[in-house]
C-alpha positions in Angstrom: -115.0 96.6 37.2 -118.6 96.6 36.0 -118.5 92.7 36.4 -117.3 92.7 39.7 -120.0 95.4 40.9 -122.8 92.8 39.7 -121.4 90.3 41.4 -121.2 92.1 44.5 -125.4 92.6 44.2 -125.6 88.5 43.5 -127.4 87.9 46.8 -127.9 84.1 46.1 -126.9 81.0 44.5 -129.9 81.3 42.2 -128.2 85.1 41.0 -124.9 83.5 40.2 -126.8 80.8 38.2 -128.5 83.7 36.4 -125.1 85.6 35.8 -123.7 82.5 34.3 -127.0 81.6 32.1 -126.3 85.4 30.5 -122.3 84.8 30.1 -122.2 81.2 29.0 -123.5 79.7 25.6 -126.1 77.2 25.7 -124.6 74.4 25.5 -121.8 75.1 28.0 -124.5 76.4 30.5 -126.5 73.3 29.7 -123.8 70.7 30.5 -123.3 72.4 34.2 -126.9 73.3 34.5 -128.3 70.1 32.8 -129.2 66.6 34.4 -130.0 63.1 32.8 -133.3 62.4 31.3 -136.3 64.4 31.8 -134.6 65.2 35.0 -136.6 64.2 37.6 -133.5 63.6 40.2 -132.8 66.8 39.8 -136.4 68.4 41.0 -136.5 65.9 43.3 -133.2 66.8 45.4 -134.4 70.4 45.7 -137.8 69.5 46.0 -136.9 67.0 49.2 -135.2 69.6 51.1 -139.2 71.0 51.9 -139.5 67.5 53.4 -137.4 68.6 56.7 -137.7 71.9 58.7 -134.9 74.0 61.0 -136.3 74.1 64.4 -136.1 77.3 65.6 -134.6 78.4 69.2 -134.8 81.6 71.6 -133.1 82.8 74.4 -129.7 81.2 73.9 -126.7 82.5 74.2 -125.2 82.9 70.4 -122.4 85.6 71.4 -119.2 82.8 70.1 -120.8 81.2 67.2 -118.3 79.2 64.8 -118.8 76.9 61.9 -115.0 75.5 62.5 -115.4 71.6 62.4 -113.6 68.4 61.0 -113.8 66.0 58.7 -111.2 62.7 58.3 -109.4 64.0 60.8 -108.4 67.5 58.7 -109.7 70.7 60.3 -112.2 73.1 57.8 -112.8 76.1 58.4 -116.7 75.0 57.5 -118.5 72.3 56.7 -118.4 72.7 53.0 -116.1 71.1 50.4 -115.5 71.8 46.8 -116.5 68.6 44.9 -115.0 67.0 41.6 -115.8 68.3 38.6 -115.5 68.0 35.0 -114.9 70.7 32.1 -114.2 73.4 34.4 -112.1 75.0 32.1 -114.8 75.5 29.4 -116.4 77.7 31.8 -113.8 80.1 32.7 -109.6 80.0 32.0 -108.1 77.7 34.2 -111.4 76.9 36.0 -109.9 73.8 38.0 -107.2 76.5 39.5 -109.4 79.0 40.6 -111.6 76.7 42.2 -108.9 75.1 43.7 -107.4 78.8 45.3 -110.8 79.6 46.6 -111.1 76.4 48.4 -106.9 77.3 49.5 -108.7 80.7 50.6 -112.0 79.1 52.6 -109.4 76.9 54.1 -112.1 74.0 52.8 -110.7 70.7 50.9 -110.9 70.7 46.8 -111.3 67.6 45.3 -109.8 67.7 41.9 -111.7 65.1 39.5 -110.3 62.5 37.1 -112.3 64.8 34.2 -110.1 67.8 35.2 -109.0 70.2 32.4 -105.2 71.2 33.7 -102.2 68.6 34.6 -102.0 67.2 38.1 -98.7 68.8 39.0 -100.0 72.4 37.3 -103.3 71.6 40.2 -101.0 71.2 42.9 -99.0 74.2 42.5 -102.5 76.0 43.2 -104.1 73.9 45.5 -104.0 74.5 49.5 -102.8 71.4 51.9 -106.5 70.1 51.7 -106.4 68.1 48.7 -108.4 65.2 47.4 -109.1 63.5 44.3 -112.2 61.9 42.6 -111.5 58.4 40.9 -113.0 56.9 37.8 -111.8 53.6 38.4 -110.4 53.0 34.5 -110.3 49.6 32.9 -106.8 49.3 32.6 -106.0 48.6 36.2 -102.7 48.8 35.3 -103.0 52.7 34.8 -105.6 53.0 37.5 -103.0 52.0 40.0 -100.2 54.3 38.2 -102.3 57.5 38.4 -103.0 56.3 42.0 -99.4 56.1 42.8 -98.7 59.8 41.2 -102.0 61.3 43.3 -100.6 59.9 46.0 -97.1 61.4 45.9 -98.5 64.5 44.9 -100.0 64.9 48.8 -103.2 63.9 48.3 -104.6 62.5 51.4 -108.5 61.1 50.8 -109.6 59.6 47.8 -113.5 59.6 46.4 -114.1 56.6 44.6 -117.4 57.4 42.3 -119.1 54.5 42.2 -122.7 55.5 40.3 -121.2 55.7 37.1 -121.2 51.9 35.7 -122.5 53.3 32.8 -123.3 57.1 32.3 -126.1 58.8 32.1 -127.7 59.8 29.3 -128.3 63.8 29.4 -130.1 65.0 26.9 -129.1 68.8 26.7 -125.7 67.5 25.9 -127.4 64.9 23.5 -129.3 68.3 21.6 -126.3 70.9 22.1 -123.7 68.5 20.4 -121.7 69.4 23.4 -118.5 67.8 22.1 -114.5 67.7 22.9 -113.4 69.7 21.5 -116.0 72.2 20.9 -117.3 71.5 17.2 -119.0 74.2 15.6 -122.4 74.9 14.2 -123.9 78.3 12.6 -126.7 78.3 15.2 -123.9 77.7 18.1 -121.6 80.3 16.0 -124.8 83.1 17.0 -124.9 81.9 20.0 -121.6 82.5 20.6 -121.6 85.7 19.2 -123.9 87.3 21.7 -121.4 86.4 24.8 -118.4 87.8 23.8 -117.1 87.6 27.3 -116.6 84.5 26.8 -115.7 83.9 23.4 -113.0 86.4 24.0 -111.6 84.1 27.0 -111.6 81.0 25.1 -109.9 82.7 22.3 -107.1 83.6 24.8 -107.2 80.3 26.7 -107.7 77.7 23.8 -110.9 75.1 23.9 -110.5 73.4 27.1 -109.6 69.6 26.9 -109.3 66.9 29.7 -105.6 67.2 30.3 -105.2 64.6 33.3 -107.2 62.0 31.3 -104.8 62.1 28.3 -101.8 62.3 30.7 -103.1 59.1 31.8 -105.2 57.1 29.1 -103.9 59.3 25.8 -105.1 61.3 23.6 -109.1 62.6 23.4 -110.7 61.0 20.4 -112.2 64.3 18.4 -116.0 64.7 17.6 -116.9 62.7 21.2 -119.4 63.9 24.5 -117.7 64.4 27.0 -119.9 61.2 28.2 -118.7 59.4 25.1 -115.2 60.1 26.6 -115.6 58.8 29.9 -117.9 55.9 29.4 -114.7 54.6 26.8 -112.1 54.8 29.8 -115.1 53.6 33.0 -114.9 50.2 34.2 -118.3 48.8 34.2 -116.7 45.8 36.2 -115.6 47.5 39.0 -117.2 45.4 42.1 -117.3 45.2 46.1 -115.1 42.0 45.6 -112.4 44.6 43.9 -112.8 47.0 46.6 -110.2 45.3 48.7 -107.5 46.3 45.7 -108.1 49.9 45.9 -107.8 49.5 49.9 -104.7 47.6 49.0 -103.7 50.4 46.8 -104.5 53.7 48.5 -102.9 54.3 51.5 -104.4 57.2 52.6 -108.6 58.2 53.5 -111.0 56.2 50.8 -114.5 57.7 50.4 -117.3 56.1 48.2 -119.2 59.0 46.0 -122.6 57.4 44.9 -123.9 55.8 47.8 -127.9 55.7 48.6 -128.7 53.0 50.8 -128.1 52.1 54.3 -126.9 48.6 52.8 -123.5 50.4 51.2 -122.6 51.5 54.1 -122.4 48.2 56.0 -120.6 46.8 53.0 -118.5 50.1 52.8 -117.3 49.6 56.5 -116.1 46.1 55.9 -114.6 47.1 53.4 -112.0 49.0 55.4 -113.8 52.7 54.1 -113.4 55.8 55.4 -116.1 57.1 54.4 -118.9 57.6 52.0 -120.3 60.6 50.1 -124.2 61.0 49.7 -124.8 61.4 45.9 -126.8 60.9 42.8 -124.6 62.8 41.0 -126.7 65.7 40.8 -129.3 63.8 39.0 -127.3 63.4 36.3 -127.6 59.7 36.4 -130.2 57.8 37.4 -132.9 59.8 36.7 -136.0 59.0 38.7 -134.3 58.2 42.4 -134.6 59.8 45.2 -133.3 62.9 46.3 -130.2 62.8 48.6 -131.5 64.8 52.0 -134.0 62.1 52.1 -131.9 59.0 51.7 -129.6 60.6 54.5 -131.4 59.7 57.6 -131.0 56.0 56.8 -127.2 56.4 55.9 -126.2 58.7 58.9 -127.8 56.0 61.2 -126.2 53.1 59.6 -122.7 54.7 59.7 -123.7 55.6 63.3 -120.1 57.8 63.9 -117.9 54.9 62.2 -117.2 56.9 59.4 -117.3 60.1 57.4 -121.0 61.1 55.8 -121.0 63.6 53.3 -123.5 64.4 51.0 -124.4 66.4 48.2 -126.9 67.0 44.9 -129.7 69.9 45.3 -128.3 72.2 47.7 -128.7 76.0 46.8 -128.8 77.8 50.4 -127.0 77.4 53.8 -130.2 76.4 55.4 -129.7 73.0 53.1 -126.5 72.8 54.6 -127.6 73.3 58.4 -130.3 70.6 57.5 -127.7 68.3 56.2 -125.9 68.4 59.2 -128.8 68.7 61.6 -129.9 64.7 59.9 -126.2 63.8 60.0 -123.9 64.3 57.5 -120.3 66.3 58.6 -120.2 68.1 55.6 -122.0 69.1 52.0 -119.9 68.8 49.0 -120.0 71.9 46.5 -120.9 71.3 43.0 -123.4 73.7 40.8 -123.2 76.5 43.4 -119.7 77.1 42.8 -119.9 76.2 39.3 -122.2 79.1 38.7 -119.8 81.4 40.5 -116.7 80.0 38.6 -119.1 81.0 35.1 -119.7 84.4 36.3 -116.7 85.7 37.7 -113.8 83.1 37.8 -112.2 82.6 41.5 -113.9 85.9 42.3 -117.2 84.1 41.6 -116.3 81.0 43.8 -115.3 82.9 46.4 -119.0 84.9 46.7 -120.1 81.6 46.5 -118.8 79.9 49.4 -119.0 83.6 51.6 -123.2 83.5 50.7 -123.4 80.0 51.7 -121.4 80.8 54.9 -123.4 83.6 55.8 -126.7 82.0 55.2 -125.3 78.7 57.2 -124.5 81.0 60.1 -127.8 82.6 60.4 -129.7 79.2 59.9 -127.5 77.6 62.6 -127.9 80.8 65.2 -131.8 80.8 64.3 -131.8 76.9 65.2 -130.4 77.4 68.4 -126.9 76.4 67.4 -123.6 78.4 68.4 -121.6 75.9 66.8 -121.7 72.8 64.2 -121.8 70.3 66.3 -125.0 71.5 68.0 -127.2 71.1 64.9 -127.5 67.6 64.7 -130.9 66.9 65.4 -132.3 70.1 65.2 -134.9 69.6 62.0 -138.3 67.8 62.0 -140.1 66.1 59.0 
């Protein structure tokens, strides 16, 4: 009860993050938390958001206000979606599940990534009719194409291709933490440990979390690797526009590309046959030194010019981030630390007050702009 009455006084994004800095260890808090290099990305893509401001609006009539809209052709109940993530379940039991309900609850699409740490058919038992999946595209094409076919029959309708992560980055918190699959053990990380017993408790319960759709598909986790270690082994760093055309061929529902950052993608994206694209530098957690995302947006939104889906995501903390998203273009911001710090402080509980502060915050941003519905933001900012 006592944790669910300090959730209840998180007002912000930035109190969930501090609820889950007290209940994680270090290096679990560091591997959401942390971001490639010196991490310079990641400053940048809250830094950029000062860049544009809401333009405010009086005298309107805001009586029927809604933030109902649609994205590939599936009605949300917001402009929001829970993006792929890995390791969920080292920071709470189950963590892909309870993401997954929330979203069912928000009636908002979760995207369950390749990195997930429960089986695809355990996910889909959970999940809500908006489901989605985040590719790796793996080096065997073979069982690229295999786990595609399973997704697919599972009733997942759009795809995210990630397409930044050729090679990963290199983040050094995970580099200094030892963060490792599974968990290997240190005195210093034993303390650390110690003073969370929340936590330590859960994982005793619940095991050491492990990336159970990756071994369903590629085999077994080799012990004593980073989780980057992990991935990089499995990555194609072939993967090229010339391929594209054999995931189209492959996947016959929605396909969205996750990593794009210049107008140039989308051009190739659309002849591609793409549905649509997805805003990202990964949170900054791999190229460090780009640009933020809400600046490369302008450029993006006006070369997809209504042919396909824009999302976006990396740096957004508050629902006026969101409303400035939209108001530059993009139909909806995809989730990734805010959540994350909710699923680390309280589970689907957590998530939940997540996506209900965001909502709130987006509703008064939009009403304040002038807005009585979605739609009606676009354009509404100035730089």
């Amino acid at each position: 009860m006592a944790m669910y009455r300090t959730l209840a006084r998180a007002a912000s994004i930035d109190d969930l993050r501090t609820l889950a800095q007290r209940r994680l260890p270090r290096m679990v808090f560091d591997y959401i938390d942390g971001a490639a290099g010196e991490e310079s990305t990641a400053r940048r893509n809250r830094s950029g958001f000062q860049r544009f401001q809401l333009r405010p609006e009086i005298l309107i009539d805001l009586s029927k206000r809604s933030l109902a809209t649609s994205v590939l052709g599936q009605p949300l109940a917001m402009p929001l979606v829970i993006g792929p993530t890995g390791m969920n379940g080292a920071y709470w039991p189950q963590g892909d599940l309870c993401l997954a309900r929330a979203a069912k609850a928000a009636n908002i699409p979760f995207v369950m990534s390749t990195a997930a740490t429960v089986k695809l058919a355990t996910l889909v038992e959970a999940a809500g009719p908006l489901r989605w999946f985040q590719l790796y595209m793996l080096r065997d094409r073979g069982l690229a194409q295999a786990l595609l076919e399973r997704v697919h029959a599972a009733g997942f309708e759009v795809l995210q291709l990630t397409v930044d992560t050729a090679v990963t980055g290199r983040r050094n918190r995970d580099v200094r933490n030892g963060f490792t699959l599974p968990f290997r053990w240190s005195a210093r990380k034993l303390i650390d440990t110690a003073r969370r017993p929340s936590w330590a408790l859960q994982m005793l319960r619940s095991g050491s979390p492990t990336l159970q759709l990756f071994a369903e598909v590629v085999g077994p986790i080799q012990p004593g690797s980073t989780i980057t270690e992990v991935v990089q082994r499995q990555i194609s760093d072939a993967f090229t526009w010339r391929d594209l055309d054999w995931l189209r061929a492959c996947w016959p529902g929605k396909l969205v590309l996750k990593g794009v950052s210049q107008a140039a993608h989308v051009h190739q994206a659309l002849a591609a046959g793409v549905d649509g694209v997805v805003v990202s530098n990964h949170g900054g957690r791999q190229l460090d030194g780009a640009g933020s995302t809400i600046e490369q947006l302008p450029r993006i939104a006006e070369a997809a010019d209504g042919r396909m889906a824009v999302l976006i995501d990396s740096g957004f903390r508050h629902g006026a981030d969101i409303a400035k998203a939209i108001a530059l273009g993009a139909d909806a911001v995809q989730l990734g630390r805010p959540t994350l710090y909710g699923l680390a402080a309280a589970g689907e509980a957590g998530v939940r007050h997540a996506l209900h502060i965001l909502a709130a915050e987006l509703e008064v941003a939009m009403a304040l702009s002038g807005a009585s519905n979605v739609g009606q933001l676009r354009g509404r900012v100035d730089c």
